[in-house]
ZAMARGU-4260 file (C-alpha; in steps of 0.2 Angstrom, whole numbers, plus 5000, padded with zeros to 4 digits):
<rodrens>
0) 4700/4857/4904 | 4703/4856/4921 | 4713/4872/4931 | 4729/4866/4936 | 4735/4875/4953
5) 4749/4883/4953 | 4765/4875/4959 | 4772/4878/4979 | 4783/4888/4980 | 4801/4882/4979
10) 4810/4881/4997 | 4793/4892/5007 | 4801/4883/5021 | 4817/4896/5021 | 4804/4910/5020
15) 4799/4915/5039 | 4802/4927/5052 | 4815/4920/5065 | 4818/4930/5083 | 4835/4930/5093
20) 4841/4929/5109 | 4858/4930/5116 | 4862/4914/5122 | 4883/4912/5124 | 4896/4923/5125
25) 4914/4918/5118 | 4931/4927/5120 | 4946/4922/5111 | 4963/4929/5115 | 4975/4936/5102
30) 4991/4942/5105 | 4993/4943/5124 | 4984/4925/5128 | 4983/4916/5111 | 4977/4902/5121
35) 4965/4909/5130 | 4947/4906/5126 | 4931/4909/5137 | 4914/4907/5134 | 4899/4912/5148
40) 4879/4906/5146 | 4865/4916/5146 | 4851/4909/5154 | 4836/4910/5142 | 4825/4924/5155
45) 4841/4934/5160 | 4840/4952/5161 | 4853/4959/5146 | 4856/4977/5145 | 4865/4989/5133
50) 4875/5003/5137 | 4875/5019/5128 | 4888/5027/5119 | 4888/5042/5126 | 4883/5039/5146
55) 4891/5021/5149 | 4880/5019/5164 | 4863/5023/5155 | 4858/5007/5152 | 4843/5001/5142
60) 4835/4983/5139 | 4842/4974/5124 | 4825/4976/5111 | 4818/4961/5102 | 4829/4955/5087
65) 4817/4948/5073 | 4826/4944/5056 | 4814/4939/5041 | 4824/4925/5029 | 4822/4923/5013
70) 4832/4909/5000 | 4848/4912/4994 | 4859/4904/4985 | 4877/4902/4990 | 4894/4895/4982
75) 4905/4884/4994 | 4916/4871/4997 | 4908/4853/4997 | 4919/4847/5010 | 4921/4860/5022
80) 4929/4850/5036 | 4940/4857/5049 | 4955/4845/5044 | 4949/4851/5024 | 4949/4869/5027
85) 4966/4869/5038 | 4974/4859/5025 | 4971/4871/5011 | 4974/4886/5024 | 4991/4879/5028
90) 4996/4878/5010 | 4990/4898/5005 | 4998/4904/5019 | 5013/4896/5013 | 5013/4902/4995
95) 5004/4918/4999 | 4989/4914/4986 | 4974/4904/4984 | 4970/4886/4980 | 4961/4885/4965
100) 4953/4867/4968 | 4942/4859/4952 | 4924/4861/4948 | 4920/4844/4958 | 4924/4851/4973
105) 4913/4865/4975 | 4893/4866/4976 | 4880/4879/4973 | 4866/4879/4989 | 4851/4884/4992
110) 4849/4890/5011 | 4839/4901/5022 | 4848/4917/5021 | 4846/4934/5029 | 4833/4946/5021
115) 4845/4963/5019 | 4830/4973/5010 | 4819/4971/5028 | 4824/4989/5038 | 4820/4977/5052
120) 4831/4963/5048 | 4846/4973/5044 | 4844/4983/5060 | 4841/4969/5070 | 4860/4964/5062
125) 4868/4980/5067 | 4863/4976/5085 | 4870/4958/5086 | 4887/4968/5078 | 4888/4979/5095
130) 4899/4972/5110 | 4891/4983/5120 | 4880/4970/5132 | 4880/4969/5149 | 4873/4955/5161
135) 4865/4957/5177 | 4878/4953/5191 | 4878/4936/5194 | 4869/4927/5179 | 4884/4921/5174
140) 4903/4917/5176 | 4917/4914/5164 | 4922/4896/5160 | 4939/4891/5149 | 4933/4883/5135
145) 4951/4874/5131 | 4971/4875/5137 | 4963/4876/5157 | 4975/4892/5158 | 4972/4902/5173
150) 4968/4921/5169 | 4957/4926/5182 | 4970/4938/5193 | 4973/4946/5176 | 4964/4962/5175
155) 4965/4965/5157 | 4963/4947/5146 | 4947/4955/5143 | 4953/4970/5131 | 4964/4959/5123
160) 4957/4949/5109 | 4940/4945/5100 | 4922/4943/5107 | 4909/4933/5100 | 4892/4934/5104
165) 4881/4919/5102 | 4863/4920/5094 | 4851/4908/5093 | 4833/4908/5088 | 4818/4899/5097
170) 4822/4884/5088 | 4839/4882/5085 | 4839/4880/5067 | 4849/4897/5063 | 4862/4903/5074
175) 4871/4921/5073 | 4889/4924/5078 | 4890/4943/5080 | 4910/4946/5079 | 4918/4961/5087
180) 4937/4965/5087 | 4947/4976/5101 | 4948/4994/5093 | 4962/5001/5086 | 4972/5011/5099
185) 4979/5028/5093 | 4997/5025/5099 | 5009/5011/5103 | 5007/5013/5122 | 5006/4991/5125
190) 5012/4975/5115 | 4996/4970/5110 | 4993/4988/5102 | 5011/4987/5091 | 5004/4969/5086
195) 4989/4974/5079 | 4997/4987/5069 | 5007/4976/5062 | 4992/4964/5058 | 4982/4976/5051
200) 4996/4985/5041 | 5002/4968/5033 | 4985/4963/5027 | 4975/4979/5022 | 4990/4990/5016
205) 4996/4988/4997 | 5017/4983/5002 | 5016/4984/5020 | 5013/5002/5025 | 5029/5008/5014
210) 5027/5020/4999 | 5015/5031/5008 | 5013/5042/5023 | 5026/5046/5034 | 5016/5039/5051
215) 5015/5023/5044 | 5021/5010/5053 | 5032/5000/5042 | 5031/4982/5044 | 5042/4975/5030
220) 5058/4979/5019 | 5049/4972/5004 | 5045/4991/4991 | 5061/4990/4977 | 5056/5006/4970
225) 5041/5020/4970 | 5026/5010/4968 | 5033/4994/4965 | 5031/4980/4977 | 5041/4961/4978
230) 5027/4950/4982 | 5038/4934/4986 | 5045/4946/5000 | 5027/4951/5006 | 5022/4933/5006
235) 5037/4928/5016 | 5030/4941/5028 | 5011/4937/5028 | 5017/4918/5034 | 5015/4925/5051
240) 4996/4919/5055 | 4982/4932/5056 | 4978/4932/5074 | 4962/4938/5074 | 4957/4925/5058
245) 4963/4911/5067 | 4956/4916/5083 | 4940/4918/5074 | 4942/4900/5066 | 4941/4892/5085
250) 4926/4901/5089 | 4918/4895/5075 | 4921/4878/5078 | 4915/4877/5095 | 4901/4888/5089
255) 4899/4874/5076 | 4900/4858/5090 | 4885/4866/5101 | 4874/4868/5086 | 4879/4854/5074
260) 4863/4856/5062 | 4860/4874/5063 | 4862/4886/5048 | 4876/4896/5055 | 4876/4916/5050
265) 4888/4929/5053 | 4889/4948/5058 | 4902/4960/5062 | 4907/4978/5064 | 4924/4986/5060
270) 4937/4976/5059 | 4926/4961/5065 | 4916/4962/5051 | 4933/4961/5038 | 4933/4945/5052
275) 4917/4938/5048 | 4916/4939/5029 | 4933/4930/5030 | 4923/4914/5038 | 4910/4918/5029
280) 4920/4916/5013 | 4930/4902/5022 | 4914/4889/5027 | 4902/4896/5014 | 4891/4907/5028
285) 4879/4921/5023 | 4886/4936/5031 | 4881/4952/5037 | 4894/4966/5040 | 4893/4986/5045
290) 4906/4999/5044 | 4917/4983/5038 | 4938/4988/5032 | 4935/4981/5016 | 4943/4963/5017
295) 4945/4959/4995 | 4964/4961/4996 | 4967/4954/5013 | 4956/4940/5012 | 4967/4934/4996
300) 4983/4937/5006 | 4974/4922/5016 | 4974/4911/5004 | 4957/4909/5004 | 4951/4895/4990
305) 4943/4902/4976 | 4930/4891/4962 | 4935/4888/4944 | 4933/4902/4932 | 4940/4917/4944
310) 4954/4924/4946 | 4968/4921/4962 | 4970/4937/4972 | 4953/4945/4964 | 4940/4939/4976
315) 4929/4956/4974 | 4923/4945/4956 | 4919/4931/4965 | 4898/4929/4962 | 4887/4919/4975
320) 4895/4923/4990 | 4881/4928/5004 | 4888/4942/5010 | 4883/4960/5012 | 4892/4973/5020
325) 4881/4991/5024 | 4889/5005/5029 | 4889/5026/5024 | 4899/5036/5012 | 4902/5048/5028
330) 4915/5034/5034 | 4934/5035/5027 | 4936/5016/5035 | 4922/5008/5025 | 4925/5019/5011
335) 4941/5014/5008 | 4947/5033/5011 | 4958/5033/5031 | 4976/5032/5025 | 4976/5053/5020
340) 4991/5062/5029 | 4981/5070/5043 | 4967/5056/5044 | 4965/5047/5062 | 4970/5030/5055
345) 4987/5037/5047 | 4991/5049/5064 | 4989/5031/5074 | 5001/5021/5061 | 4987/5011/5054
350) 4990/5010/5034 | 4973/5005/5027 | 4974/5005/5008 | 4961/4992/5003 | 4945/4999/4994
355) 4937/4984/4988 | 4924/4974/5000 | 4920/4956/4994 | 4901/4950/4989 | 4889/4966/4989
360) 4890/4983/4994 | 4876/4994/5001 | 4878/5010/5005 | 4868/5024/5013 | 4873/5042/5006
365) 4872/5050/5021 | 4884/5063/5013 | 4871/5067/4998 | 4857/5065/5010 | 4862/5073/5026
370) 4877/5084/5021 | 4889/5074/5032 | 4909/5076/5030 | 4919/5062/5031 | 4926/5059/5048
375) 4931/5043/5058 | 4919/5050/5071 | 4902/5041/5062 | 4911/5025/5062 | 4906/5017/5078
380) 4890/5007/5078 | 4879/5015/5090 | 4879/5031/5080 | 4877/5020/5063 | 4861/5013/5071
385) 4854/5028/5078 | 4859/5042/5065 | 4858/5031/5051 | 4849/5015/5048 | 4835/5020/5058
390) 4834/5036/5050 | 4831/5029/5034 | 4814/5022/5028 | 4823/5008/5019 | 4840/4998/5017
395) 4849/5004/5002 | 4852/4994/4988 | 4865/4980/4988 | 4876/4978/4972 | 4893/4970/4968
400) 4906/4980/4964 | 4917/4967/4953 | 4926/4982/4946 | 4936/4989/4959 | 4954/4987/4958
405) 4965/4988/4976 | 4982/4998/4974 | 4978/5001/4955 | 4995/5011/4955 | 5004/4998/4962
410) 5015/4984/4951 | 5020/4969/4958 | 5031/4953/4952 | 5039/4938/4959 | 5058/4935/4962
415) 5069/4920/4971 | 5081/4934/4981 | 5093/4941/4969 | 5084/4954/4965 | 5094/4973/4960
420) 5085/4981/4944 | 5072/4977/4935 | 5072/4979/4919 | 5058/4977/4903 | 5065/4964/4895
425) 5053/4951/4893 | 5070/4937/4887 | 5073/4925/4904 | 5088/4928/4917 | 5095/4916/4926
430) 5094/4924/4942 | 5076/4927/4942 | 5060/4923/4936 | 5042/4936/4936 | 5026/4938/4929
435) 5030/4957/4923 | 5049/4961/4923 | 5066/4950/4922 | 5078/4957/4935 | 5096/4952/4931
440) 5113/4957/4938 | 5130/4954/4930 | 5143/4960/4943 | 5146/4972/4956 | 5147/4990/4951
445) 5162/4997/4954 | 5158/5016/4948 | 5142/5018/4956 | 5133/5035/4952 | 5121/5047/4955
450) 5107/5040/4944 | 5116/5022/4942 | 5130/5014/4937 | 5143/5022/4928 | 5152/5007/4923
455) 5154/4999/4906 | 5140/4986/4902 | 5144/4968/4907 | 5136/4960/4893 | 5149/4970/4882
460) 5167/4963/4880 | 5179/4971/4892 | 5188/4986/4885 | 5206/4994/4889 | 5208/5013/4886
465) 5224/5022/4888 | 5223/5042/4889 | 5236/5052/4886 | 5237/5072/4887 | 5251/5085/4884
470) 5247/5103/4886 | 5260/5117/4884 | 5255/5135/4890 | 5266/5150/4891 | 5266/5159/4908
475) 5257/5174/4908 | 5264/5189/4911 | 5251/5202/4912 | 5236/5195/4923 | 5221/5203/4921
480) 5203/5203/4930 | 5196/5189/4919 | 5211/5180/4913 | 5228/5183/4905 | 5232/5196/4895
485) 5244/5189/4885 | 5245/5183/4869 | 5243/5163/4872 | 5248/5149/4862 | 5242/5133/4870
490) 5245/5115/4862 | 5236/5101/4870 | 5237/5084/4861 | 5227/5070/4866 | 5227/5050/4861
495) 5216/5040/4867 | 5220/5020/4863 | 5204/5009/4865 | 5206/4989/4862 | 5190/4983/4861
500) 5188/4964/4858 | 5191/4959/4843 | 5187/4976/4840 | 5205/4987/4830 | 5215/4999/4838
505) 5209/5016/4837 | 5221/5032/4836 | 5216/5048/4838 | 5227/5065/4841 | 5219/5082/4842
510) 5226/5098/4846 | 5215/5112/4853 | 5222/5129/4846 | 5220/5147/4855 | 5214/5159/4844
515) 5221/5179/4849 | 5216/5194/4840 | 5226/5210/4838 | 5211/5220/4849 | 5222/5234/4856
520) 5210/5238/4871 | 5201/5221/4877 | 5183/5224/4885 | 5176/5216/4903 | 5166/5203/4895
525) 5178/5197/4880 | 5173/5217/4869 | 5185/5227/4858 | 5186/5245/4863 | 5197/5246/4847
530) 5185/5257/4832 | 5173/5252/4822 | 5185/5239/4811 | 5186/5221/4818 | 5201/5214/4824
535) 5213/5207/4812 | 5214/5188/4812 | 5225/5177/4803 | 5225/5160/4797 | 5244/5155/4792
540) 5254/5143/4799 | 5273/5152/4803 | 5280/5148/4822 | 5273/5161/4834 | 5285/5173/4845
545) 5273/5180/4856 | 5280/5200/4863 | 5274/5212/4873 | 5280/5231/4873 | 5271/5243/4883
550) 5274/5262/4877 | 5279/5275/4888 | 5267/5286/4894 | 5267/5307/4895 | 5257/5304/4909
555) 5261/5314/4927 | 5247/5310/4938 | 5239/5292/4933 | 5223/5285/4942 | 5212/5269/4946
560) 5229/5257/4941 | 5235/5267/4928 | 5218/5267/4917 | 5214/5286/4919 | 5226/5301/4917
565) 5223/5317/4927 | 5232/5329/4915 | 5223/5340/4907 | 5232/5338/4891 | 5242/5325/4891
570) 5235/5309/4884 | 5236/5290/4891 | 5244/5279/4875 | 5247/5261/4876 | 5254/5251/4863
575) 5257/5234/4859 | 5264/5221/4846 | 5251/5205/4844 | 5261/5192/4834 | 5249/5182/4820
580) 5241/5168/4829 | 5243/5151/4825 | 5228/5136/4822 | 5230/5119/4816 | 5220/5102/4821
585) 5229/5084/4819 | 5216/5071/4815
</rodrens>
């Protein structure tokens, strides 16, 4: 029987080791220029330096950037047209969640992918993550890639807005866009630092930096109670375009017209990572992310379309989705852990509450490993290459975290305006409509209260009450420290008149009696001095006439308000006649 051999191996082809060179810069403007948009060439020979983090003007040659690739399968839109995906952008950002288009529309690839368990490929990534090239004088100069705007005289269109550099290998099949964003400033000291804020807190915080830490900068009116968010007003707010997406979206487009056939893949750092996993997600891109703000949460604010079978607003479950993002438990921004009271991200206003990164996770455990403390000092990238990824033999092991829940103590509902209380009930108003609570309101309060209203219930018929209240008190004639000390007979009758409808006329009288006892020598606190036998109390009903006779005292020399007798023998007697004591109740 003849020996078969044994079948190829499906799709060797996407199996190869590919080097990188820089090959174009690009930068897009954000807030200060929105149209702005630059792009230099690097000649293929031309001298490209880094600088270190540390001494800006120790520069070293940029090392050689070899990435092995390996298959990969990936989940994405079959049309993924610029008028296809604008259309469907347009509509999310408008209803604040994703499209959910049908089966036919989406496709399940095979590509040449990134291999993230290759030490070399993933630091070869890192380095294509870092901004931090520099050309040799003259090998270059910037030219407007569209709007012909003029900001050469301007010193500082540079710090404003998103770079992009531009990686191509020896044959142009496979092209990396390394996406950097301008680092959050500490304090509002410019526009464009107040407009990142406001970015940045709309997208990665749970209600728009409200209901947490004090130094939050508060971009929306949209929390109704402690931990209790109205999403229609937070998609009202989100409608304002995400500079930095949009401005990424541009870049990829012209990225996309100079190398029409190439496999495009995408890296990032920081906030440029949260970036390029959102056009990774967007155009169906493999994408490879370090230190990333994890982007589940904000890159279903988006309205990014999602396949059949998952659920709108949990993309962290979404399978097949190419990308990875590496990173260190040591880093509160990647962990998910920079919005405490005293971290660097609250004391600058930034209110990053979003835990959940999309596709897979791999982390390094440097604080296991090494013993680090979390600090926002091991976030930048030149320290992530140098004290982490090439301290470890290998890359840690990717895994999808489908689990994770973003602002799990947080609830959320929909309204159309009218909202006031909310309320369990799951019957429908006709004021408002929501997924988890009916809010309804009947009319203005007009008692309001400490801990609500103190009105009668709307939904109850109106009711008419009619108080009455006749009190009759003698007037004391012997004040004491804690009240009067004579015998009292107080009458007080009420009637109270409620008419309901159709509910029947109620009546009700009372009268409160005062009880007096025949004590002879009253106490501070409400005690008999009298002996051992109780006070006498009666319980019969003849008219009261209350007197008062004081006895005359033997007394020459009387002290502390005629309590105490100085004589020697002569004795301090004080009588008086208590009349029986009245007690009677009308019902």
């Amino acid at each position: 029987m003849p020996v078969l051999p044994p079948p190829p191996l499906p799709h060797s082809a996407h199996n190869a080791d590919k080097d990188f060179t820089l090959r174009h810069i690009f930068h897009h403007g954000t807030y200060r220029y929105p149209e702005l948009h630059r792009r230099i060439d690097v000649p293929e020979h031309a001298a490209v330096w880094t600088a270190g983090d540390e001494d800006a003007a120790r520069r070293e040659p940029v090392p050689r950037l070899r990435v092995k690739s390996e298959t990969m399968s990936i989940q994405r839109l079959a049309d993924r047209s610029k008028e296809t995906i604008t259309g469907i952008l347009e509509w999310g950002r408008r209803t604040g969640r994703g499209v959910q288009l049908p089966e036919e529309d989406w496709t399940i690839d095979d590509i040449a992918g990134p291999n993230v368990t290759d030490r070399e490929t993933v630091l070869s990534f890192a380095r294509m993550a870092s901004d931090a090239y520099i050309l040799e004088p003259g090998t270059g100069e910037w030219e407007d890639v569209g709007g012909g705007f003029n900001y050469t005289e301007d010193f500082g269109w540079e710090s404003d807005g998103l770079r992009g550099h531009i990686f191509a290998d020896t044959e142009n099949s496979t092209v990396v866009i390394g996406l950097k964003g301008t680092s959050p400033a500490m304090f509002d000291g410019s526009e464009t630092t107040t407009n990142d804020k406001i970015n940045d807190n709309l997208f990665f915080s749970c209600c728009c930096g409200q209901g947490g830490q004090y130094l939050w900068r508060q971009v929306c009116d949209c929390q109704t109670s402690a931990f209790t968010c109205n999403s229609t007003c937070l998609v009202t707010a989100l409608r304002e375009k995400n500079r930095y997406y949009y401005a990424a979206q541009d870049l990829y487009h012209n990225v996309t017209a100079l190398y029409p056939d190439a496999e495009i893949w995408m890296a990032g750092h920081s906030l440029g990572g949260a970036v390029s996993s959102f056009l990774s997600l967007t155009f169906g891109h493999p994408a490879v992310t370090f230190e990333a703000v994890p982007e589940a949460m904000p890159a279903s604010r988006l309205g990014l379309p999602v396949p059949p079978g998952h659920q709108i607003g949990s993309l962290q479950q979404r399978k097949l989705t190419g990308g990875f993002h590496f990173g260190h438990t040591a880093d509160p921004i990647y962990m998910g852990a920079c919005n405490q009271a005293t971290s660097a991200c609250t004391i600058g206003g930034y209110a990053l509450q979003s835990v959940c990164h999309t596709g897979h996770k791999c982390v390094y455990d440097t604080v296991k490993d090494f013993g680090w403390r979390m600090g926002i000092g091991t976030h930048k990238i030149v320290e992530v290459i140098r004290d982490v990824i090439l301290k470890y033999d290998a890359p840690p092991k990717c895994e999808a975290y489908v689990d994770c829940t973003d602002c799990y103590t947080w609830e959320y509902f929909e309204s159309n305006g009218t909202e006031t209380t909310t309320s369990k009930s799951s019957k429908p108003t006709a004021t408002s409509t929501s997924t988890r609570s009916s809010r309804t309101r009947t009319e203005t309060c007009k008692t309001p209260g400490w801990w609500g209203c103190l009105d009668e219930s709307t939904t109850k018929a109106h009711s008419k009450t009619t108080i009455t209240t006749t009190s009759s008190t003698s007037i004391c004639k012997t004040p004491g420290w804690f009240g009067c000390k004579d015998e009292t007979t107080s009458t007080t009758t009420m009637t109270i008149t409620t008419t309901p409808a159709p509910a029947p006329t109620v009546t009700t009288t009372s009268s409160t009696p005062t009880s007096t006892s025949s004590c002879k020598y009253p106490g501070w606190f409400g005690g008999c001095l009298d002996g051992d036998d109780p006070p006498a109390k009666t319980h019969h009903t003849p008219k009261p006439t209350p007197t008062a006779t004081s006895a005359s005292t033997s007394c020459t020399s009387e002290g502390f308000f005629g309590l105490i007798c100085y004589d020697k023998s002569k004795k301090h007697g004080k009588t008086s006649s208590n009349p029986p004591v009245t007690e009677r109740m009308e019902m």
